[in-house]
C-alpha positions in Angstrom: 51.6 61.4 -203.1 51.8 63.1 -206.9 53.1 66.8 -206.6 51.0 69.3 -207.2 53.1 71.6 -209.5 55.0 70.1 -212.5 56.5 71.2 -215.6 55.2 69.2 -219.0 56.3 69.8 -222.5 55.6 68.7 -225.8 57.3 69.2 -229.1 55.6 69.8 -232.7 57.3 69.7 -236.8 56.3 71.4 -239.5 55.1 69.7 -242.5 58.4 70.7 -243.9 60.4 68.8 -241.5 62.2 65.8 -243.4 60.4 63.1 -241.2 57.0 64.7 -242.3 57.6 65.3 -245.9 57.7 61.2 -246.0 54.5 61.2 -243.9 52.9 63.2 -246.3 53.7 61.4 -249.4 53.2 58.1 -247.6 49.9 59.1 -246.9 49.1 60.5 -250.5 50.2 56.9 -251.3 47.1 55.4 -249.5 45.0 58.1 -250.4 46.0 57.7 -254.3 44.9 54.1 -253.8 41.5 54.6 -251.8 40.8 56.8 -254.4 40.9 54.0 -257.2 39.6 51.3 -254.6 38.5 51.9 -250.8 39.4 48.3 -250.1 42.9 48.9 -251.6 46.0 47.4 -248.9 49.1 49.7 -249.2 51.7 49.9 -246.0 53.9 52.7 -247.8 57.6 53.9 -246.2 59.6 57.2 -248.1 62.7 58.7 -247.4 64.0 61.4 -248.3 67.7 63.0 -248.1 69.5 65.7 -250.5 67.1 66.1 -253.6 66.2 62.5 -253.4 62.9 60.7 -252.7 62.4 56.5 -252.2 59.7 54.9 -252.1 59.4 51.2 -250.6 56.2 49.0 -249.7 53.3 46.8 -250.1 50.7 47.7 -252.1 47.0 45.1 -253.3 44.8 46.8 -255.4 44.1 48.9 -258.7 47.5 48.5 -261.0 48.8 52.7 -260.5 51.5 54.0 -263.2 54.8 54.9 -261.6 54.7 57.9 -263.5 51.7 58.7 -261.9 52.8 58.3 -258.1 56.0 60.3 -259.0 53.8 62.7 -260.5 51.9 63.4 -257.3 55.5 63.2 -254.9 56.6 66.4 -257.0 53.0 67.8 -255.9 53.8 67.0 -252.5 56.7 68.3 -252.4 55.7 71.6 -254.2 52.6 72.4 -251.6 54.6 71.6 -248.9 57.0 74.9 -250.3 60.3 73.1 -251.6 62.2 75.0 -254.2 65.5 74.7 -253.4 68.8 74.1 -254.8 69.2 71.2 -252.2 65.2 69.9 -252.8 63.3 71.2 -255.4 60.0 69.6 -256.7 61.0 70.3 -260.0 64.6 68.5 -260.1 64.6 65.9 -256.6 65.0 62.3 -258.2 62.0 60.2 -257.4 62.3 56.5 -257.2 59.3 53.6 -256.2 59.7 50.5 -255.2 56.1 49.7 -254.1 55.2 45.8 -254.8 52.5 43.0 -253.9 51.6 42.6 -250.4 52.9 39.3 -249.1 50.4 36.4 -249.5 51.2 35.0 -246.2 49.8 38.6 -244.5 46.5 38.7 -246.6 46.0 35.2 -245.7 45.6 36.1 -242.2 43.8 39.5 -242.6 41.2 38.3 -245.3 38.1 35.8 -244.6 35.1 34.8 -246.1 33.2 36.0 -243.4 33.6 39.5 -243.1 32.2 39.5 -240.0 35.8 37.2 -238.7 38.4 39.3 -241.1 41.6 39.5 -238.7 43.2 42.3 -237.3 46.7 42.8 -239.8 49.3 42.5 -237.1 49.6 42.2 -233.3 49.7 45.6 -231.4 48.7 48.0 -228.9 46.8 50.8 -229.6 46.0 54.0 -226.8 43.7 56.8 -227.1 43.4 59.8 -224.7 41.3 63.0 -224.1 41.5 65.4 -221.7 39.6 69.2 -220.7 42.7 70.7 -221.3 41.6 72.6 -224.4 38.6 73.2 -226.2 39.0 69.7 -228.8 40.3 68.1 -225.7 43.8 67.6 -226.5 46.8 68.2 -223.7 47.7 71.9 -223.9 51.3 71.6 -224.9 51.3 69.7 -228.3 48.3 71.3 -229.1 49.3 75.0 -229.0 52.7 73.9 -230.3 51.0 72.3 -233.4 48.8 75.6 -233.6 52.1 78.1 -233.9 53.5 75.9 -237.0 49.7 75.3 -238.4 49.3 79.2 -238.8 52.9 79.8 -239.9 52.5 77.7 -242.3 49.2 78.8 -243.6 50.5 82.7 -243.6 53.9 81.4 -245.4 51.6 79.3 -248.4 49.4 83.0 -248.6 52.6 84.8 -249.0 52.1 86.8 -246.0 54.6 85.2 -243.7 57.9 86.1 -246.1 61.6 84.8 -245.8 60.4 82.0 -243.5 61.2 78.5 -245.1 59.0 75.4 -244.8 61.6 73.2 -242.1 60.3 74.0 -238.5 60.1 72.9 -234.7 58.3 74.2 -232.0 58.4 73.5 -228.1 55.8 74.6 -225.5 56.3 74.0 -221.4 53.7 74.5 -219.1 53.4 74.6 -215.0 50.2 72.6 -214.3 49.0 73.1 -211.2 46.9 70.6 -209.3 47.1 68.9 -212.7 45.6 71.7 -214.8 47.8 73.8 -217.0 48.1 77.1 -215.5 50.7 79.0 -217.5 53.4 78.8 -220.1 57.1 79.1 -218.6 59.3 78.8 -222.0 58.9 78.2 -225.8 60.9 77.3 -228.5 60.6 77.9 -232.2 63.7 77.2 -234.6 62.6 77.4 -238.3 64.2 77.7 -241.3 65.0 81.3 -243.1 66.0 82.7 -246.1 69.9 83.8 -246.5 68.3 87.8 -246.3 67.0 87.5 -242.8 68.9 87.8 -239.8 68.0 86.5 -236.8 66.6 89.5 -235.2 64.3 89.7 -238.3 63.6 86.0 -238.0 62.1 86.6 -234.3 60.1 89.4 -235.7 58.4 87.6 -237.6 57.9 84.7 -236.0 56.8 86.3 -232.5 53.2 87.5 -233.5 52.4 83.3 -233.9 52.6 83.0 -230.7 50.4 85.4 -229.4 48.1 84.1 -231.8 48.3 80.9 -230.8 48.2 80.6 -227.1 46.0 82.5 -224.5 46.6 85.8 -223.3 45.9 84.1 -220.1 49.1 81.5 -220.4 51.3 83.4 -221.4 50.9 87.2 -220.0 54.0 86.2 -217.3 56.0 84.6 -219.7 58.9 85.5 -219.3 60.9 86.8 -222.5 64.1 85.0 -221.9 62.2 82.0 -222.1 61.2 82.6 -225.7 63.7 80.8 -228.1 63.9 81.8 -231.5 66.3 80.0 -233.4 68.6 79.2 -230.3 71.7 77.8 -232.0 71.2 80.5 -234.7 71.1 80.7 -238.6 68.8 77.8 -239.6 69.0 78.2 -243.4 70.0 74.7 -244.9 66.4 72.7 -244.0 64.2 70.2 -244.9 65.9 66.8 -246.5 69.0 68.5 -247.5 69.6 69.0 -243.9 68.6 66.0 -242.2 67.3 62.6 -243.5 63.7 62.2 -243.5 61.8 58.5 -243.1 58.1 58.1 -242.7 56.8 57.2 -239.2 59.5 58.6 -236.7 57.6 61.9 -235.5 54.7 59.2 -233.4 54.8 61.5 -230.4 54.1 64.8 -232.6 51.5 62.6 -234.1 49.9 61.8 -230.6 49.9 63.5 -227.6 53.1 65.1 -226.9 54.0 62.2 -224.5 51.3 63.2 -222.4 49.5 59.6 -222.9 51.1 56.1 -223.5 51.9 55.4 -227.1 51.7 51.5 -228.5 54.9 52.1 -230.9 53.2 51.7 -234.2 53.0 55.0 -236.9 50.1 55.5 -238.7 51.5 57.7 -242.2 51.8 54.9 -245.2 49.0 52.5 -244.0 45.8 52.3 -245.3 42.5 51.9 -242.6 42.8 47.5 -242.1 45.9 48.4 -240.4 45.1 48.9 -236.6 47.9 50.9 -236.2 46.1 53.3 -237.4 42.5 52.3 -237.5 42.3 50.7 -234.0 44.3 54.1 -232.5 41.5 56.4 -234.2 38.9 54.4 -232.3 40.7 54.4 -229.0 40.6 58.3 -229.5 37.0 58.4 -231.0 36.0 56.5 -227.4 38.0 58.5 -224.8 37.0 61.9 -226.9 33.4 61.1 -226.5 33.7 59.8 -222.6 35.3 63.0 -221.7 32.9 65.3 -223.7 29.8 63.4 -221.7 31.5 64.9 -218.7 32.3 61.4 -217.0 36.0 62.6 -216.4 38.2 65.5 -216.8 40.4 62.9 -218.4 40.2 59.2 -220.3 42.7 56.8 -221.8 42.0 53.6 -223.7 44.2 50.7 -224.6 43.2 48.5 -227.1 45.5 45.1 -228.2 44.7 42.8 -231.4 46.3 39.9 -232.7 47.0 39.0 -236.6 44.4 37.3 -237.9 42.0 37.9 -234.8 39.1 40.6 -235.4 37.9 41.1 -231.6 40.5 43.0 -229.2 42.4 41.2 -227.1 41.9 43.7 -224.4 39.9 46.6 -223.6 41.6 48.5 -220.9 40.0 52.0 -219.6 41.7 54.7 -216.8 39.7 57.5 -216.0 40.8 60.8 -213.5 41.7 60.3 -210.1 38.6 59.6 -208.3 36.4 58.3 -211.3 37.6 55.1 -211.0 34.2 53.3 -209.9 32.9 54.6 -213.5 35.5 52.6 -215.2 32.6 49.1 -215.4 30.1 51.0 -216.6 31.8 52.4 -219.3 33.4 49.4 -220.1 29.6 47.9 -220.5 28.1 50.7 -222.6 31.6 50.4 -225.1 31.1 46.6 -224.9 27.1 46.7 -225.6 27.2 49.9 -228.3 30.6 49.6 -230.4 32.1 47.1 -232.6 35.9 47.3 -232.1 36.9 44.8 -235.0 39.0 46.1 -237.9 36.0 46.1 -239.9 33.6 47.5 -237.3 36.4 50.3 -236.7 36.7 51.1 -240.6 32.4 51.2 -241.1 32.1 53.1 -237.7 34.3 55.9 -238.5 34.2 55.3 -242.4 38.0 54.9 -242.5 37.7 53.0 -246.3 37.5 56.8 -247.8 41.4 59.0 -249.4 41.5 61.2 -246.4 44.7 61.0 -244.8 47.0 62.9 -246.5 46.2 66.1 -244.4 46.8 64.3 -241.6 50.6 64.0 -241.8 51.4 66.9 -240.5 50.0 69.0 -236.8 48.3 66.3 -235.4 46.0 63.5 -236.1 44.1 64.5 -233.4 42.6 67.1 -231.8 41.0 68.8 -235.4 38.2 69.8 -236.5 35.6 67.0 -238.7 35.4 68.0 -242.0 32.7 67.8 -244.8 34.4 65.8 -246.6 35.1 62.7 -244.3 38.3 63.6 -242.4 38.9 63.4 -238.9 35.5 61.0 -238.5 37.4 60.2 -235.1 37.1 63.7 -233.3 33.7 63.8 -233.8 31.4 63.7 -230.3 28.0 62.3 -231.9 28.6 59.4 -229.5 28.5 61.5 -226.0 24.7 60.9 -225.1 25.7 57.0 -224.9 28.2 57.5 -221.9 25.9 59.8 -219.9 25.8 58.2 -216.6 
C-alpha cells in the first residue's frame, strides 16, 4: 500500500549555470537557422569552461558565416550577464566546428512522401501533467524555476544588485495523500559579488521566495530549513567555475524527476528531432487530458524508430482509480492527432526560431506566447477528451 505522506524534491539552474549557458547558445544555433530556413537540420553541442566557448555539430541548410554565429554566442553570453575576468562576452574565445549532417541520417529521415518522412532516431519520449499548480506542473520544480526566473529578471532590471548570474535552487515538499501540502526546506546557492557577505547575500535573496511560493506552503516553514549559500562564499561562477556542456540539466528541463524521462535533451536540435518534437507532444496531450478534468494526473510515453514516422507505442497512465478511462483516451488521441514527426511539427508549428528562451526554467509549464513559443502548453485541445 503507497504511504500517505512523503517528501519530494526537485532542483532548478539559472540561465547562468555553465550547463545552461550551452543550452542557450545551442538553441540560438537552431533558432539562427529556422530563421534563414524552417526546414533547416542542425543537432548543435557547446561547451564551455574558463573564457572559452566550442562549438560542435551537424548542421543542413542556408550556408551561415562563422563570424556570424560567434557574433550572436557573445550576445548570449552578454544577456545572460557575463562580464567577468574568468568569462566575459567581450574577451571568451569562441570557436565552431558545425559541419554537414551525415548522409546516411538524412537518408533515413527524408522521403518523397512526406506523409512517410521517418522519425530521426530511435527513442522514448514522456510527457506529464498534473493539478499541482495552476499550468499543471509538479509543485517543486515549478516554484524552484519561479525563484531563479524572478531573480534573474530583477538582476537584468538592475534591481536585484551584487547577485551574479550562476545559480541553484532546491524546493521539498510533504505531499499528503499525494497532494503537496507544504514546503519543509529550500535551498538557494547563487553567485555574489566580492562586496557582499553572506548575511547580505540572504537578504537579498529571501524576498524571492516569498514571492515565489504560496503564503499557504510555506507559513510553517521552518527557518533552519532555508539554505542560503550553505557551503558559503559562492563568488567564482558560471564556466570559470565548472564546465558547462549542452544537454546535462534534462531533469531541470522536465519535471524535477517527478515523471519518467526517455534520456534524450532537447537544447541544439531543431523540431525533426523527436527528442524534442515527440516530448513537446507527449506534454501537449497529457496537458490537455488533465485540463478536461479526466484525471488529476496523466503521463504519456511515446517510442519511434529511425526512419519510421508512426510511434511505435502509445502508452497512457492516468491517477489511481482512472484507469478504465485509459481506452478511451487512447481512441480519441488515435482518431484526432497525428503523432508523426511531421504531424507533431504542423500540429504545434515547431518549424518556427523559438527555442532559445527555452533553455533555461523550464520547457514546460509557461505561458504561450504571441509569437509562437510554448505551442505545447496550450489547452485548445481539452473539449476533445471530455468524456
Amino acid at each position: 500500500m503507497q504511504d500517505n505522506k512523503y517528501l519530494f524534491t526537485s532542483e532548478s539552474v539559472s540561465e547562468g549555470h555553465p550547463d545552461k549557458v550551452c543550452d542557450r547558445i545551442s538553441d540560438m544555433v537552431v533558432d539562427l537557422y529556422l530563421s534563414n530556413d524552417p526546414f533547416s537540420r542542425v543537432a548543435c553541442e557547446t561547451l564551455t569552461t574558463t573564457n572559452k566557448v566550442v562549438l560542435a555539430g551537424e548542421v543542413r541548410g542556408p550556408k551561415i558565416d562563422k563570424d556570424n554565429i560567434i557574433s550572436k554566442v557573445r550576445n548570449c553570453i552578454k544577456d545572460i550577464g557575463y562580464d567577468q575576468k574568468g568569462f566575459s562576452w567581450k574577451t571568451a574565445n569562441i570557436e565552431t566546428f558545425l559541419h554537414e549532417q551525415s548522409t546516411d541520417i538524412a537518408m533515413g529521415v527524408d522521403s518523397k512522401d512526406n506523409k512517410d518522412e521517418g522519425a530521426g532516431d530511435q527513442g522514448i519520449m514522456f510527457g506529464y501533467a498534473c493539478k499541482e499548480t495552476e499550468d499543471l506542473m509538479p509543485a517543486p520544480i515549478y516554484y524552484s524555476h519561479k525563484i531563479l526566473r524572478l531573480m534573474a529578471e530583477d538582476r537584468k532590471k538592475g534591481i536585484l544588485r551584487g547577485i551574479e548570474p550562476d545559480s541553484k535552487s532546491q524546493v521539498t515538499m510533504l505531499y499528503e495523500n499525494n497532494k503537496p501540502t507544504k514546503v519543509t526546506s529550500l535551498v538557494i546557492s547563487t553567485q555574489h559579488s566580492k562586496d557582499l557577505n553572506q548575511e547580505q547575500v540572504k537578504e537579498l535573496v529571501m524576498p524571492y521566495i516569498k514571492k515565489s511560493i504560496p503564503e499557504n506552503y510555506i507559513k510553517e516553514l521552518n527557518q533552519k530549513e532555508i539554505y542560503i549559500n550553505p557551503t558559503g562564499q559562492f563568488i567564482i561562477g558560471g564556466p570559470d567555475g565548472d564546465t558547462g556542456l549542452t544537454g546535462r540539466k534534462i531533469i531541470v528541463d522536465t519535471y524535477g524527476g517527478a515523471a519518467p524521462h526517455g534520456g534524450g535533451a532537447f537544447s541544439g536540435k531543431d523540431p525533426t528531432k523527436v527528442d524534442r518534437s515527440a516530448a513537446y507532444a507527449a506534454r501537449y496531450l497529457s496537458k490537455n487530458i488533465v485540463s478536461a478534468g479526466v484525471s488529476n494526473k496523466c503521463l504519456i510515453q511515446l517510442a519511434y524508430a529511425i526512419g519510421v514516422s508512426k510511434p511505435l507505442s502509445i502508452f497512457i497512465k492516468l491517477a489511481e482509480g482512472d484507469e478504465d478511462k485509459i481506452k478511451m483516451v487512447k481512441k480519441i488521441i488515435d482518431e484526432n492527432f497525428d503523432l508523426s514527426p511531421r504531424g507533431i511539427r504542423e500540429m504545434l508549428k515547431l518549424n518556427k526560431p523559438i527555442y532559445e528562451i527555452t533553455s533555461a526554467y523550464g520547457h514546460f509549464g509557461r505561458k504561450p506566447s504571441n509569437n509562437g513559443q510554448f505551442t505545447w502548453e496550450k489547452t485548445d485541445k481539452a473539449d476533445l477528451f471530455k468524456l
